[in-house]
C-alpha positions in Angstrom: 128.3 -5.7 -9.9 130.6 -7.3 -12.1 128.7 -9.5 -14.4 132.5 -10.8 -16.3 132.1 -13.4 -13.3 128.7 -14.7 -15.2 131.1 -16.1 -17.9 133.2 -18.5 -15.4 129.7 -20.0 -14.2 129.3 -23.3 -15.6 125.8 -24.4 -15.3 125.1 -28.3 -14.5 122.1 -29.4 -16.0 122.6 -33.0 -16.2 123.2 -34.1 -12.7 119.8 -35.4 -11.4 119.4 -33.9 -7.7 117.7 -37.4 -6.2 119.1 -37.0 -2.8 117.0 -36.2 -0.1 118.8 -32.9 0.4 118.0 -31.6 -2.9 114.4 -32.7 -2.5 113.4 -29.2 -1.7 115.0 -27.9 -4.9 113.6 -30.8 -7.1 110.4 -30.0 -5.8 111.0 -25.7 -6.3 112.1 -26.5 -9.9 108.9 -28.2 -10.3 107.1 -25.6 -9.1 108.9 -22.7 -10.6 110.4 -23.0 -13.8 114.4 -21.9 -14.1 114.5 -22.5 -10.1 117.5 -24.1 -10.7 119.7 -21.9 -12.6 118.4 -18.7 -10.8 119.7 -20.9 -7.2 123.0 -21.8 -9.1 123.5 -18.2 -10.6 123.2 -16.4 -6.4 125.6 -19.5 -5.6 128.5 -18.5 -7.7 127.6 -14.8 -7.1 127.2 -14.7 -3.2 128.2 -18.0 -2.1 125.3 -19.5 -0.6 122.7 -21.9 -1.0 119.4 -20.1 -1.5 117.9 -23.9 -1.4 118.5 -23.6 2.4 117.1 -20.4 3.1 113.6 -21.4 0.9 113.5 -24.5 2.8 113.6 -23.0 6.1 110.6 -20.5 5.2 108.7 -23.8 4.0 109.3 -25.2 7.5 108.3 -22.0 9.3 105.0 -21.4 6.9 104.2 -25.0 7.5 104.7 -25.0 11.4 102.7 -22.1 11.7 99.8 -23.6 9.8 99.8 -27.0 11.6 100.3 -24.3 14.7 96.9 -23.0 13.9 95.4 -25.9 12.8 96.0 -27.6 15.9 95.0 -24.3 18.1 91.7 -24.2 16.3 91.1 -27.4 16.8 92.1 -27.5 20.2 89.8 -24.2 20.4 86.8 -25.9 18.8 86.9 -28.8 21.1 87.1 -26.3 24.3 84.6 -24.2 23.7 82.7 -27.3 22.8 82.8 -28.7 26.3 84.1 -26.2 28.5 82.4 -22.5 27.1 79.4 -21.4 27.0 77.5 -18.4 24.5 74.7 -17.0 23.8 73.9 -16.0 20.1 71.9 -12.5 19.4 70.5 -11.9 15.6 70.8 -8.3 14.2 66.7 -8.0 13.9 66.5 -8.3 18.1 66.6 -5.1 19.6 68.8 -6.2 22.1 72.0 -6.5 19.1 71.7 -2.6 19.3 71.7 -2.2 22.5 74.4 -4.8 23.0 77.0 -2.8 20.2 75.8 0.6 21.9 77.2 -0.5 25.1 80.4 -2.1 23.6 80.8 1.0 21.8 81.2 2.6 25.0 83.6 0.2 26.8 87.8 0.9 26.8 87.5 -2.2 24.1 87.0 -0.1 21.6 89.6 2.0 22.5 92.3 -0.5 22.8 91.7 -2.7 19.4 93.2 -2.2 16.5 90.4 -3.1 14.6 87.5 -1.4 14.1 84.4 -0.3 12.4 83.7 3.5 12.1 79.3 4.0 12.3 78.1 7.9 11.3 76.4 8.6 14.5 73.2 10.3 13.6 72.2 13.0 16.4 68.5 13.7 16.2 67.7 17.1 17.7 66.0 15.2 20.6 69.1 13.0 21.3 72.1 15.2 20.9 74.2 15.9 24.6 74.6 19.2 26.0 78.4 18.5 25.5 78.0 18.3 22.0 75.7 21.3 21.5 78.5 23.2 24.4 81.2 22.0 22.0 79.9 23.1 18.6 77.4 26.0 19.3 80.8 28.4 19.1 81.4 27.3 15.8 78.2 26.7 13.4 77.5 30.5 13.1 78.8 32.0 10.4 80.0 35.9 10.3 76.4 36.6 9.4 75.0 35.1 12.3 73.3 31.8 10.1 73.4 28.3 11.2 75.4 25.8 9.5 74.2 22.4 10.2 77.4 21.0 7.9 79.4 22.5 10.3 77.6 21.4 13.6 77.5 17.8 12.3 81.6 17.9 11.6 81.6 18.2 15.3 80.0 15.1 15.7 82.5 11.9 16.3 81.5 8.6 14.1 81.0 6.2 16.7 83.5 3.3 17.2 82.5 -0.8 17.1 84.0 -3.9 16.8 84.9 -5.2 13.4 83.9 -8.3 12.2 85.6 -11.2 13.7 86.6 -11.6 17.1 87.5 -10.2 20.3 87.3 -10.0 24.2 86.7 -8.1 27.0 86.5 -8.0 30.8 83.5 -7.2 32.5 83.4 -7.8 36.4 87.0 -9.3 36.5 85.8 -12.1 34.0 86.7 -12.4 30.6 84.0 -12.6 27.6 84.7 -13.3 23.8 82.6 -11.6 21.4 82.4 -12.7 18.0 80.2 -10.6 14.9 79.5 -12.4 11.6 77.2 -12.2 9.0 76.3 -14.1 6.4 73.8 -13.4 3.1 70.0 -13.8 3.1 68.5 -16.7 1.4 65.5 -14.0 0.3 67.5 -11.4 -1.2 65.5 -8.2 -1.2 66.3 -5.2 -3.9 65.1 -2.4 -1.0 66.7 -3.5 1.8 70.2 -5.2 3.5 71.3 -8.6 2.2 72.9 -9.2 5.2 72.5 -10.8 8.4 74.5 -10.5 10.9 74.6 -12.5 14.3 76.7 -11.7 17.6 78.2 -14.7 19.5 78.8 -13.8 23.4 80.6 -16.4 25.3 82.8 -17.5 28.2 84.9 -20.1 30.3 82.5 -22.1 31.6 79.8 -24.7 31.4 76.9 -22.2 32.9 75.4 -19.6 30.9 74.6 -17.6 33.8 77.2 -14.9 33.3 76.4 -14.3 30.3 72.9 -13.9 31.0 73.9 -11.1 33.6 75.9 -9.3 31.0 73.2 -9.2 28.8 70.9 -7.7 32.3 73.2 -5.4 33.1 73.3 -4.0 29.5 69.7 -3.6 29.2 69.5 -1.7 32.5 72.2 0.6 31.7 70.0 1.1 28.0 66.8 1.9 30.0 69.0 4.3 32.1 70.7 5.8 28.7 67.2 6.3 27.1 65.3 7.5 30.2 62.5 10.1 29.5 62.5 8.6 26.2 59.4 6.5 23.9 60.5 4.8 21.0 58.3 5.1 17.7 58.1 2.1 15.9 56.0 1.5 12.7 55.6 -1.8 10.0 58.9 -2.7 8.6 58.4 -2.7 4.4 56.2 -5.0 2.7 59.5 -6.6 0.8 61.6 -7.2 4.5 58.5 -8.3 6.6 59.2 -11.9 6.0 62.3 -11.4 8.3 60.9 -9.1 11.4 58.1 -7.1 11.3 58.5 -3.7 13.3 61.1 -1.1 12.2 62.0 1.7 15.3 62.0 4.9 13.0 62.5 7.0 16.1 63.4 7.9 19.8 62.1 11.1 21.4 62.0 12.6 24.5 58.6 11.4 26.3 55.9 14.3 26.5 54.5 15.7 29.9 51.5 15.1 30.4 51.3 19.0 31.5 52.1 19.8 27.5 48.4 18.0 26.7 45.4 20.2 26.6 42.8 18.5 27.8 41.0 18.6 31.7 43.2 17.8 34.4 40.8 15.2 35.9 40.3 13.2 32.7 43.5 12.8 32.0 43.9 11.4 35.9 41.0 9.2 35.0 43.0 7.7 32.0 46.2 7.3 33.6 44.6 5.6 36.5 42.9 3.1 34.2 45.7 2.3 32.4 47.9 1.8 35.8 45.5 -0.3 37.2 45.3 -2.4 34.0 49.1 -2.5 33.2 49.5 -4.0 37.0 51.1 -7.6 37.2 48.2 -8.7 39.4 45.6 -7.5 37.2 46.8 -10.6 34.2 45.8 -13.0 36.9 42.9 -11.3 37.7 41.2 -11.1 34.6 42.7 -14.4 33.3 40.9 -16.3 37.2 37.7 -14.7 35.9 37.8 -15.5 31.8 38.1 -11.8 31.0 40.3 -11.2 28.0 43.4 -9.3 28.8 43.3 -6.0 26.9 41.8 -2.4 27.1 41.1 0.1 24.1 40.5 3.6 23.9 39.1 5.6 21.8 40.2 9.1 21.5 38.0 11.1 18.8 37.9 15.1 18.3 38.5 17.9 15.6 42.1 17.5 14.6 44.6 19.7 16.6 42.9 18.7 19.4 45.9 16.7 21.5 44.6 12.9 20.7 48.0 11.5 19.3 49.9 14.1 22.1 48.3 12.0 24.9 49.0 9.3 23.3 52.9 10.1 23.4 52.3 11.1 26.9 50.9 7.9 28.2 53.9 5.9 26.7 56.2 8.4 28.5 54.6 7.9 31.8 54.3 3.5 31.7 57.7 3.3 29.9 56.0 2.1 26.8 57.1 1.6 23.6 54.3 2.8 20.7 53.9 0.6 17.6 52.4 3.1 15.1 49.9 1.5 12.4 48.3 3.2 9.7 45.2 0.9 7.8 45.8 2.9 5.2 49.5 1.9 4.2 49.1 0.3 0.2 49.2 -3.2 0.5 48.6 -3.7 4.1 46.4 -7.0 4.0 45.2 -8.7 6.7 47.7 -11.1 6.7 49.9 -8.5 7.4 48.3 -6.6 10.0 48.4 -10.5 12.1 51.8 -10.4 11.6 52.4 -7.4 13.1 49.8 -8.2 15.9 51.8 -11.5 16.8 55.0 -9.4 16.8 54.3 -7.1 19.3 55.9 -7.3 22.5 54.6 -8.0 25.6 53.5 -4.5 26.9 52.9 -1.2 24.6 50.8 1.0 23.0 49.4 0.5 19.7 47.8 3.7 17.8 45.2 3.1 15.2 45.1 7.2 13.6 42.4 8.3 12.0 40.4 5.0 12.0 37.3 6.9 10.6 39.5 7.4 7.4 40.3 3.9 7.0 38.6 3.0 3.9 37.6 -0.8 5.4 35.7 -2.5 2.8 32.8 -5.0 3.0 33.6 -8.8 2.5 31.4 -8.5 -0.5 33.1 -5.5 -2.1 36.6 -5.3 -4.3 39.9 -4.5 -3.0 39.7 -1.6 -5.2 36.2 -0.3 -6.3 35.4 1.0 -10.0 34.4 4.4 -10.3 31.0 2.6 -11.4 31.0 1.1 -7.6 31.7 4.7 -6.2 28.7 6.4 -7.9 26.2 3.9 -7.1 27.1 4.0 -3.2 24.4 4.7 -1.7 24.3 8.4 1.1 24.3 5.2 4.2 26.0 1.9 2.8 26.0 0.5 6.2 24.5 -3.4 6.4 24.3 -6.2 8.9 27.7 -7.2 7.5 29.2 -4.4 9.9 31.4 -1.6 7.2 33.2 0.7 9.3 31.7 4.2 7.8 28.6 5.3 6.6 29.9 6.0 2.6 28.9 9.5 1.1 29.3 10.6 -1.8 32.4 12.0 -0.9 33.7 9.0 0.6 32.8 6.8 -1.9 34.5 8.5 -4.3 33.4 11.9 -5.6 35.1 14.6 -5.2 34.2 17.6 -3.1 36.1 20.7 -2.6 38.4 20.3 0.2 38.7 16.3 0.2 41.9 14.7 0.3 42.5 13.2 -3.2 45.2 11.2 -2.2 42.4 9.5 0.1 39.5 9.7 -2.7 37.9 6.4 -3.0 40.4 4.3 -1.0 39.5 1.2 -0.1 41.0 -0.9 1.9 42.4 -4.7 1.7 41.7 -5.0 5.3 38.0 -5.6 6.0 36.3 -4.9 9.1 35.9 -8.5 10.5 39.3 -8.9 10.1 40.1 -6.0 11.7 38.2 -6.7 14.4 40.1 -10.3 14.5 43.0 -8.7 14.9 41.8 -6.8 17.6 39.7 -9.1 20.0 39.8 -12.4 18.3 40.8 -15.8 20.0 44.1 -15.7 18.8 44.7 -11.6 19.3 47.3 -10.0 20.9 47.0 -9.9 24.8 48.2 -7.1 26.8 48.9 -4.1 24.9 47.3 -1.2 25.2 45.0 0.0 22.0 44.3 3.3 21.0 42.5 4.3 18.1 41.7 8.1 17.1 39.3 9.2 14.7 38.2 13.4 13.9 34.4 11.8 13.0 33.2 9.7 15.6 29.6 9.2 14.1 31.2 7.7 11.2 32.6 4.6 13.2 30.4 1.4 13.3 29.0 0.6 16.5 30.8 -3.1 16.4 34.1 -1.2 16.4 33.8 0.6 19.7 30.9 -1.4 21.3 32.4 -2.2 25.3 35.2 -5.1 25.2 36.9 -3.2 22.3 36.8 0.3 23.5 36.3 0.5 27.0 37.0 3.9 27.5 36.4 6.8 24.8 37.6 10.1 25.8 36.4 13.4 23.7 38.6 16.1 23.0 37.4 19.3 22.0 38.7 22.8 21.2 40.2 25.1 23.5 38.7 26.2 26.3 39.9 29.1 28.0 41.9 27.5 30.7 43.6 25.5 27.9 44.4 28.8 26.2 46.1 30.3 29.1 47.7 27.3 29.9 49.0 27.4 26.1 50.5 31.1 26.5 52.0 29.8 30.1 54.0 27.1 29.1 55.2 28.5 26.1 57.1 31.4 27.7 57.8 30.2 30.5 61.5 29.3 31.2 60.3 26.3 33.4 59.5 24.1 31.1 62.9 23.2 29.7 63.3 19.6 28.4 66.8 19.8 29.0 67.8 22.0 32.3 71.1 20.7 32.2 71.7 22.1 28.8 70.5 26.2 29.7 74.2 27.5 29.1 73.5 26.0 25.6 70.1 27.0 25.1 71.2 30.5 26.2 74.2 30.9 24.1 72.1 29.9 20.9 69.6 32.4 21.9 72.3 35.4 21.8 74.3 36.8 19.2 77.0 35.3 17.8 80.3 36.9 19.5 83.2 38.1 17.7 86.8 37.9 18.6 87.7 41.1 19.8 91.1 40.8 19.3 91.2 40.8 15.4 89.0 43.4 13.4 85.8 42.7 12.2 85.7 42.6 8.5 82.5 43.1 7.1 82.1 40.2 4.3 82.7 41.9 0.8 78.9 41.2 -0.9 77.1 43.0 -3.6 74.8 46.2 -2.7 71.1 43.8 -1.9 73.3 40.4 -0.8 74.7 43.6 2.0 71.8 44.9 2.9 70.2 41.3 3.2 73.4 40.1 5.4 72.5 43.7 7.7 68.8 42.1 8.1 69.9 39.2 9.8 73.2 40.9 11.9 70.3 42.1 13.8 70.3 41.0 17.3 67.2 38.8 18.3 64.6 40.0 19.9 64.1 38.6 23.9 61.1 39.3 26.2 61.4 37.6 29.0 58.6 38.6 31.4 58.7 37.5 35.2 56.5 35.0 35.9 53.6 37.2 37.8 53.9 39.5 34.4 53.7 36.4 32.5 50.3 35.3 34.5 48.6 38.0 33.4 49.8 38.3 30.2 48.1 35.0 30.0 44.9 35.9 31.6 44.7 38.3 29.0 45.4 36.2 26.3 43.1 33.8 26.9 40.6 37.0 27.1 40.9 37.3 23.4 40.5 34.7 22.2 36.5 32.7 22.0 36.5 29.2 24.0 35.6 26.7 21.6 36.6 28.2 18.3 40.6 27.5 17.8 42.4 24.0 18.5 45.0 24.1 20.5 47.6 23.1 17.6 46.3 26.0 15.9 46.9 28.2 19.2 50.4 26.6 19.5 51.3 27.5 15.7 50.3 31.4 16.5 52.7 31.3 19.2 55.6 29.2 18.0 56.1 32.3 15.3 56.5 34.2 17.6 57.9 32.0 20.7 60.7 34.1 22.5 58.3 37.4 22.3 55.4 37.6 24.3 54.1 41.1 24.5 54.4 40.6 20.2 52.2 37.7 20.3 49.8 39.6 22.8 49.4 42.8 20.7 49.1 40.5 17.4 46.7 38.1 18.5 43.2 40.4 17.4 44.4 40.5 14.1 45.5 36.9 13.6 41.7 36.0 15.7 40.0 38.2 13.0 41.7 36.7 10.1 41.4 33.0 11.0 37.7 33.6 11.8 37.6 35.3 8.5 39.3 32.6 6.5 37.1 29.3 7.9 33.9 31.6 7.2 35.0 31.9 3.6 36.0 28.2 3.7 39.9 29.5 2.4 42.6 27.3 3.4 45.6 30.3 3.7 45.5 32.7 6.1 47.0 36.2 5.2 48.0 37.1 8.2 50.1 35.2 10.4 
């Protein structure tokens, strides 16, 4: 550029510009200092007003704001009297559900704006066309799984970002809104957030709306069939907001996998039918009867209690609302809270309710060691305690005790737990089931008829149980996911190598090389026909005393050795002997496993 034309510019800086043409550039120079001489130094150089230019982008910035002014006022008052939504909180199970299914839809694969969500496969969720599509690649060359590598194979999953959007569902069009905005009660532990979801549509009648939202739960009940949600108290610091957390999602049991006799568990599941039947709520409320039926499930531990449990959810469709009376800081308060918030049908689990630690009303939240040694052997009075206090229970150690549980007393007492349970305001028609390894220890107000109406024993395995045991455990029959055999199989081999290229073996020091040998190893199948695999059970079952092992600890021999039968048959004297052995000595490690 030649700058000698700079010296022929002569600058006016005495003219006033008070014409309504140079209003823009009185109002510029006002606004930005030297505006003048910079719009006079471009018109001597190019030749052009630049006044003109800056007015026109003030008249296009300010038509597109009254433009969008007037559409969202024009919006407002539209949806205002010719839309209709529905709002859905982020602590409603159905706002999950709802941005599952939206993650599913071709929205999400047409917007330009999105949120990527880490999608956390659980080894109970995960599709046979995600285990087909990784199992060829999280073997290394020595043959060891690499979870890092199976979850790289795992897509984030896709939803809306915040703000709006639409869709078409049916041929009709739906706007879907997601905001959030801060909690009044902040909380260090948990989100600060809340976020809502805003559904709506042309229209002054909810009703489509209302059949999205149908259609989405049916296609979530058909997503998560064959599946029970675990759900347990939210923490003390969120409960103020919602009181339930789900923590997880599994596949429901079978109620073939639970060792216990055929015909009691057809006697339970009969009960529980006939009580979870619409026309039973009128029939007990037409006759005064409170609507509710507890359980009580009580033998040694291993024994299958909490397993039937998961299978009776399985077979109603039942959520379970896990509660543990020993959680630190549970009050009673509390434990209504969670009553009130159940839903309308489920199962709740009380575990271990002999382990409690309910206090008397006359008694401190948390005894003195003083307390503890003056407990009496039987502390029970009219007041109705839950257990009969030892000395162990009330605080001395013995060998073997829990210290974790030494002492602990509750700040739930009995009466209020028993409130809770069958009082006037208590939750009607869930299912209760409470499990205890010391039935003797319970207090007769606990499981008198009204609050347990059923109590089922469990004991330790009998020898049909034991055969059953072996059965199912080898047997290819018994797949939770048939669907998924070419992956199941493919896992169970060898990992293949491409033949095409040479096998290197990996360059490792002399012990890290003979290691790496160890597990190139091919595994070790026995798979036995099923009339082999009959007997095989018959005499496993021979070997082993009715009455002496639970069935976890049955289930834990065989899981170590789960794809070799004929190994688990010749091992199982030895691992008999020893466990015999070890509870005779009162040793809590057994040496041979």
């Amino acid at each position: 550029m030649d700058f000698t034309k700079l010296q022929g510019i002569k600058f006016d800086t005495s003219s006033s510009n008070t014409t309504l043409i140079n209003l823009p550039s009185t109002l510029l120079e006002a606004l930005i200092p030297g505006y003048g001489l910079i719009s006079q130094i471009i018109f001597k150089l190019l030749g052009f007003d630049i006044g003109l230019v800056v007015s026109a982008c003030l008249v296009v910035v300010g038509l597109s704001k009254a433009i969008q002014y007037l559409y969202n006022k024009s919006y407002g008052v539209f949806s205002s009297y010719f839309m209709s939504s529905i709002q859905i909180e982020d602590d409603d199970e159905l706002f999950s559900q709802i941005m599952e299914w939206i993650a599913e839809q071709s929205m999400t694969k047409v917007s330009r704006d999105l949120k990527a969500v880490t999608k956390w496969v659980s080894a109970y969720e995960e599709s046979s066309e995600e285990a087909n599509a990784s199992d060829d690649d999280v073997l290394d060359e020595s043959g060891i799984f690499n979870f890092e590598k199976w979850a790289s194979n795992i897509p984030p999953r896709y939803e809306p970002n915040f703000g709006s959007d639409r869709f078409w569902y049916e041929g009709k069009m739906f706007f879907f809104s997601r905001t959030r905005r801060e909690k009044q009660n902040k909380s260090p532990w948990g989100n600060n957030e809340d976020q809502f979801l805003d559904i709506s549509c042309v229209g002054r009648s909810t009703e489509p709306i209302k059949e999205l939202l149908n259609q989405i739960k049916r296609w979530t009940l058909t997503k998560d069939n064959k599946m029970t949600a675990i759900n347990r108290p939210a923490p003390k610091e969120e409960r103020r907001d919602y009181a339930w957390d789900r923590t997880s999602l599994r596949p429901s049991r079978p109620m073939s996998t639970v060792s216990l006799d055929q015909e009691q568990k057809a006697k339970i599941v009969m009960d529980i039918n006939e009580y979870l039947h619409p026309a039973s709520a009128r029939w007990y409320a037409a006759r005064g009867i409170p609507y509710r039926r507890g359980y009580l499930f009580h033998g040694p531990p291993g024994t299958g209690k909490t397993s039937l449990s998961f299978a009776l959810a399985g077979i109603f469709g039942l959520d379970i609302y896990c509660i543990s009376l020993m959680e630190v800081g549970l009050t009673e308060s509390d434990l209504n809270k969670l009553f009130t918030n159940l839903p309308r049908r489920c199962i709740v689990l009380l575990e271990d309710i002999d382990s409690a630690g309910l206090r008397r009303p006359d008694e401190p939240s948390n005894p003195t060691a003083k307390d503890d040694e003056d407990s009496s052997e039987d502390s029970g009075t009219d007041d109705g305690s839950l257990t009969k206090v030892s000395k162990a229970d009330a605080g001395i150690k013995t060998p073997g005790q829990n210290p974790l549980t030494n002492g602990f007393k509750s700040l739930i007492s009995l009466s209020g737990l028993l409130n809770v349970i069958d009082g006037v305001a208590s939750h009607e028609g869930r299912v209760l089931i409470m499990t205890t390894n010391h039935p003797d220890k319970l207090d007769a107000a606990l499981v008198r008829p009204g609050r347990v109406d059923m109590q089922v024993g469990f004991s330790l395995a009998t020898r049909d149980q034991i055969r059953d045991i072996f059965t199912r455990m080898y047997s290819t029959e018994h797949d939770i996911e048939k669907s998924a055999s070419n992956s199941t199989t493919s896992s169970s081999k060898p990992p293949t190598k491409d033949k095409s290229k040479p096998v290197e073996s990996p360059k490792l020091k002399d012990p890290d090389q003979e290691f790496y040998e160890l597990l190139s190893q091919p595994p070790v199948l026995d798979i036995v026909e099923p009339e082999k695999l009959k007997e095989m059970a018959e005499q496993f079952a021979g070997l082993l005393p009715e009455g002496n092992f639970s069935p976890a600890e049955i289930q834990g021999f065989l899981l170590m050795r789960k794809k070799e039968p004929s190994r688990a048959l010749k091992e199982v004297e030895a691992w008999r002997d020893g466990l015999i052995d070890m509870k005779k000595k009162g040793e809590k490690v057994l040496e041979v496993q």
